[in-house]
Phi, psi and omega in degrees: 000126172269140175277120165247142172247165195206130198221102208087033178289001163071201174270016174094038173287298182330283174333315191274339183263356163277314164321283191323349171277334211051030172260336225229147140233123170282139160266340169231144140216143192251122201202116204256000192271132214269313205309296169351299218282339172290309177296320174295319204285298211306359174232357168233127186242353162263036204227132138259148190263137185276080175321320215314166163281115187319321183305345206246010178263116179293142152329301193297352175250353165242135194265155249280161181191152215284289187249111179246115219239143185171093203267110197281166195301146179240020167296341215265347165233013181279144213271346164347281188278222204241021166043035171275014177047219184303346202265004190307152180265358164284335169119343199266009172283313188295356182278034156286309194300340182309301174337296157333295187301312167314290155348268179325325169309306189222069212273100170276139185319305191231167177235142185219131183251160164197137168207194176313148164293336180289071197222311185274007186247331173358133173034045169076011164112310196332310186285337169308287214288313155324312180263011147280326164252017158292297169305311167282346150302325183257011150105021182272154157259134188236198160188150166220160164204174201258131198218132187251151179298312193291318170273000169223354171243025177042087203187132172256073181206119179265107191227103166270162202199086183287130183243150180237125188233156197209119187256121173290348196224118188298350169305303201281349203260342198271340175230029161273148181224138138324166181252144159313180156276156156216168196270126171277132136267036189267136159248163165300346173283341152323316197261322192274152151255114193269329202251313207265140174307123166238207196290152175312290179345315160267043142256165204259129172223174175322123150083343209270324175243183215259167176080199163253044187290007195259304176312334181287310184288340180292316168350285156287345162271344196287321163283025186255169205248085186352309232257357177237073196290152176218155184248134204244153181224135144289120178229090189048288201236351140217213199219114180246117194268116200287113172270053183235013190092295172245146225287140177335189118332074177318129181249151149332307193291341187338298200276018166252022195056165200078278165269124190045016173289105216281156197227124182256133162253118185242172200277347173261023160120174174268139183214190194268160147259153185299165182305276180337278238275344180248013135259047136266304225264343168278001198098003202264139170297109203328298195294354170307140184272131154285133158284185168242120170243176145314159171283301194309332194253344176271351183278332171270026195246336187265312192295321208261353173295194183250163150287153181254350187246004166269311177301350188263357185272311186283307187311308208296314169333290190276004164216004129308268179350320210265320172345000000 
């Protein structure tokens, strides 16, 4: 069994898709958002989870693993947010280097990174290229690729994703291959429920928001075919219906209306989708534990997450290599 350390761990997507080989356990994860971090513990129940602010966790206190993992934050590159890369005024471009600093420290056979697809052209390629000779300063050999959930996680969710995998020993980097496409056969009636009544609170009704969002949306849906579900985006001043099959690109933002939040028509009326369906639309299994949070803090916890069956694709990869 290989030792993972897991750094931006989130509610444990990486993770969990590493586990799901059963070559792997994390042993360590550090995660500063508490909410996040309530949710990773109630699924890793052999994990306490590390609150600190990264910046302030000495090495020497995380211990030594096979493997370190890690979707360093992507607001700071996202064509989402305000694409300011290492200059974010939040702080949140430079946490590549704590990784670094980890790297350098405690040097694990592998490293597997994920952010945004804008990651590599950001600023003209400059922030790629910064985090490529970071790597090659510290003598790891790497590769990446850009991997969408609907061709390599059987996922009805089109979500691209750059992953970066990183080897200390070119023996290992050398019989690592990418995971293949494979044919989806997941639909959105996989992640969604079309049928069944849910709580009032998601649904779009007369008068509960402001402007005319309701009228637009009965508007645009009154001709479409229940039974041929399509998924709808509020896009400021109208309502745009994704005809690809599957659900959009989940954002943080989901659960607050307004702009690019996905919209459903089901046989109880138009709605939002629940927490559960978009960590279904990540990949995550029904038994995974919701904590009881606000809706607001678990719709970002599914938006800032991973697909779990594309990292469990790369993981199965990466210990062919390593075995």
């Amino acid at each position: 069994m290989y030792t993972v350390a897991s750094f931006f761990a989130g509610v444990g997507g990486i993770d969990l898709g590493f586990e799901q080989t059963t070559h792997f356990k994390t042993v360590y994860a550090n995660e500063f958002d508490s909410y996040a971090a309530q949710t990773f513990e109630a699924n890793f129940t052999n994990v306490k989870v590390d609150q600190r602010d990264i910046h302030l966790v000495p090495t020497e206190e995380v211990p030594n693993t096979d493997v370190i993992i890690g979707g360093f934050p992507c607001q700071a590159f996202s064509i989402a947010g305000y694409r300011q890369g290492f200059d974010d005024e939040k702080g949140r471009g430079e946490l590549f280097f704590e990784l670094v600093r980890m790297l350098e420290n405690k040097r694990p056979r592998v490293a597997l990174f994920e952010n945004v697809k804008n990651l590599v052209g950001h600023d003209n390629g400059n922030t790629f290229r910064v985090i490529c000779e970071q790597l090659d300063l510290l003598g790891y050999k790497y590769t990446y690729q850009v991997l969408n959930a609907m061709y390599y996680g059987n996922l009805a969710q089109n979500r691209e994703r750059i992953y970066i995998v990183a080897f200390r020993d070119e023996e290992d980097y050398k019989k690592f291959v990418w995971p293949s496409t494979i044919k989806r056969t997941n639909t959105v009636k996989d992640l969604i429920d079309f049928n069944t009544k849910v709580d009032d609170k998601y649904y779009y009704t007369e008068g509960k928001y402001k402007g005319d969002i309701y009228k637009l949306l009965v508007e645009a849906t009154k001709d479409d075919d229940i039974n041929d579900p399509a998924i709808y985006q509020w896009r400021r001043k109208y309502v745009r219906q994704n005809k690809s099959g599957v659900v959009p690109t989940l954002t943080a933002n989901q659960g607050e209306g307004g702009h690019n939040v996905c919209i459903i028509k089901t046989k109880t009326g138009l709605r939002k989708m629940t927490p559960r369906e978009c960590f279904n639309t990540q990949g995550y299994p029904e038994q995974y534990v919701l904590p009881k949070q606000s809706d607001s803090r678990l719709y970002k916890q599914a938006g800032n997450s991973v697909c779990v069956p594309v990292i469990k694709r790369i993981a199965e990869k990466i210990y062919d290599a390593i075995r």
